[in-house]
LUMPAGU-430037 format. One record per residue (C-alpha): x, y, z; residue in one letter. Coordinates in steps of 0.001 Angstrom, whole numbers, plus 500000, padded with zeros to 6 digits. Each point is the difference from the previous one (the first is absolute). Example, Ala and Ser with C-alpha at 12.3 -4.5 7.8 and 13.67 -1.06 7.14 Angstrom:
# residues 2
512300495500507800A501370503440499340S
***
This chain:
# residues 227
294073389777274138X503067499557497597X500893502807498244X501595499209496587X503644501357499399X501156500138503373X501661497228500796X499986498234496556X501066501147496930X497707502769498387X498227498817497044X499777502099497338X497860500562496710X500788502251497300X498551500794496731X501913501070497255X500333501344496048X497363500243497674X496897497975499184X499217499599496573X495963500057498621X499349498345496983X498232500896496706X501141496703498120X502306497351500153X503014502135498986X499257503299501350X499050501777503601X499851503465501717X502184500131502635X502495502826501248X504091501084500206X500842498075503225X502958498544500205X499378498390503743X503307501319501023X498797501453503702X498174497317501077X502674497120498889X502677502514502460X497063500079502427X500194496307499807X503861500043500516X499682502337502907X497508497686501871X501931497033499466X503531501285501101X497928500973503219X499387496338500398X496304499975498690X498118497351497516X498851501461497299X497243499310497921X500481502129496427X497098499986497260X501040501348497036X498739501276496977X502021499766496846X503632501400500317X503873499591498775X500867499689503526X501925496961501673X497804499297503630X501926499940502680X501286496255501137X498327499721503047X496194501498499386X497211497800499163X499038501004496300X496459500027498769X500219501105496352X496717501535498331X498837501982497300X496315501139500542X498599502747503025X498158496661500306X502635497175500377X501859502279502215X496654500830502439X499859496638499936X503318499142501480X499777503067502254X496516498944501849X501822496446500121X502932501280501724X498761503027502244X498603498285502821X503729498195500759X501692503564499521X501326502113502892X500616503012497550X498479500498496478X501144502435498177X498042501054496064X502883500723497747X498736498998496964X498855502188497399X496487498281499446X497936500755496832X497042501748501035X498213499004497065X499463496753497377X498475500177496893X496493499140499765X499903497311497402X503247497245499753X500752498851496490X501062496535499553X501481500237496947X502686502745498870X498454503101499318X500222500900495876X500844502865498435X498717499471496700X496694499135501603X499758503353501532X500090503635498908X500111501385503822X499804498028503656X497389502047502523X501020498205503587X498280500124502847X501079499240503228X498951498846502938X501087500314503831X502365498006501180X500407498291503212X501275501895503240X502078498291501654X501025502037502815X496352501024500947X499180495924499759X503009498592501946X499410503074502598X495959498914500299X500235495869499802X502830500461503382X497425502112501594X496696498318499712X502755496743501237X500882502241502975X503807499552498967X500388503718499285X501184501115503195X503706498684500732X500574500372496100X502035502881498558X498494501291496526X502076501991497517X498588501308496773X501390502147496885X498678502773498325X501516501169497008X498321503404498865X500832502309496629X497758502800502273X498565500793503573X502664497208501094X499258500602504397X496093500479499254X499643496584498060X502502498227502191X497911501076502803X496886498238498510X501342497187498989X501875499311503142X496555500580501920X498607497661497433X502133497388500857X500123500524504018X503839500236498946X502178500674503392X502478501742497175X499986500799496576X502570500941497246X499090502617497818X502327500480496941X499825502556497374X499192499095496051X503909499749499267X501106497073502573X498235497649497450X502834497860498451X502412502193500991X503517499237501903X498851502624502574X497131500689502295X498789502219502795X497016501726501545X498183499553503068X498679498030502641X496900499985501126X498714498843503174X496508499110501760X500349501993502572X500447503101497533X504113500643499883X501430500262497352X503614499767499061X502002501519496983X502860497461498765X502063501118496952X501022498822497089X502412496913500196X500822496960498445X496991497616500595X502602497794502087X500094502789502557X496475500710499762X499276496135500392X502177499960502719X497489502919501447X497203498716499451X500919496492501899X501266502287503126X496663501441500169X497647496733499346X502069498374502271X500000502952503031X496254500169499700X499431496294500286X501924499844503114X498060502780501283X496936497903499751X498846498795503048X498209496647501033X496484499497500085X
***
C-alpha cells in the first residue's frame, strides 16, 4: 500500500482564526483570534516543502504565497471545506478558534434599537468540527496513516479538558493553551499526546511555538507505520 507523505510531498490542512455566527446581517458572535499560529504553522509546513491547504476564518493576516486559501466565515462554511479537504490530507491540524455556538434565530434584516427595549438570545450548538472530520475519516477507513492535531484553549482545568477533547477527537496530539494565548503575540502550554505524555513548552513567540508544533505533527506522522 502507498503511504501518503513519504515519497511525495506531505499534504497538509490547517484551520485557522475565528468563525463568526450571525444574529443579522451586520452583526455576529465570534471570538479574539487573530489566526496568527496557524498562518506561521502554515509557513513552517511550506518552507519544509509541504502543500498546504489553509481555511481561514476572518483575519488581518496576509496568507502565505504558496498555500491554497479557502476563506470562510461560518463553523459551517469552514466544516464544509474541512470534510472536503480531509480525505486528500496527510496531516490535519484544528487551529481555528471555532464558535461553539450560533444563535438560534437569524435576522434578515438589521436588528433595531428603537424597536426593542432589551434582546434575550438564545443560542444554539454549533458544529464540531474536529469530532466530525475525526468520525467521517474513520467510518472511510482513512484514519489510520493520518496524523490528527487538535487545540484546546482552556480559562480552567486546561490538561483535564484537553484530555477529553483530544480523546474526543481520536487526536494523535493535542495543543492545550491557557485563556491568555487568545489574540495575543505569545503562546505556550502543553502537548498532549494519545498515548498519555505530556509535554510542558513555555511561553514564546507563536513563531517558535509554530515552529514546535510542526516538529511534533511532523515526527509523529513519520512514526506512523503502513497498513
Amino acid at each position: 500500500m502507498k503511504f501518503p507523505g513519504r515519497k511525495n510531498k506531505l499534504k497538509v490542512l490547517i484551520t485557522a482564526g475565528p468563525t463568526r455566527e450571525y444574529l443579522d446581517p451586520v452583526r455576529f458572535i465570534s471570538n479574539a483570534s487573530s489566526g496568527k499560529t496557524a498562518y506561521q504553522l502554515a509557513q513552517s509546513a511550506l518552507k519544509n516543502t509541504a502543500e498546504v491547504t489553509l481555511i481561514s476564518g476572518p483575519v488581518n493576516i496576509q496568507p502565505p504565497a504558496k498555500a491554497r486559501l479557502i476563506p470562510v466565515h461560518t463553523t459551517k462554511e469552514m466544516l464544509t471545506a474541512a470534510l472536503r479537504s480531509a480525505p486528500n490530507s496527510d496531516i490535519i491540524i484544528f487551529c481555528a478558534a471555532v464558535c461553539d455556538f450560533r444563535p438560534a434565530q437569524f435576522k434578515k434584516q438589521k436588528i433595531k434599537k428603537e424597536k426593542t427595549t432589551g434582546l434575550t438570545l438564545k443560542l444554539i450548538p454549533a458544529e464540531n468540527i474536529l469530532k466530525t472530520v475525526s468520525h467521517l475519516l474513520s467510518i472511510k477507513n482513512l484514519r489510520t496513516n493520518k496524523t490528527l492535531i487538535g487545540f484546546a484553549l482552556e480559562t480552567n482545568n486546561l490538561i483535564k479538558n484537553a484530555k477529553t477533547k483530544l480523546k474526543n477527537g481520536s487526536l494523535d496530539m493535542i495543543v492545550a493553551n491557557p485563556g491568555n494565548s487568545i489574540g495575543s503575540d505569545t503562546s505556550g502550554g502543553f502537548f498532549i499526546y494519545a498515548d498519555g505524555k505530556i509535554k510542558k513548552i513555555k511561553t514564546c513567540s507563536k513563531q517558535m511555538f509554530a515552529q514546535q508544533i510542526w516538529k511534533e505533527a511532523k515526527k509523529l506522522h513519520e512514526q506512523k507505520k503502513p497498513a
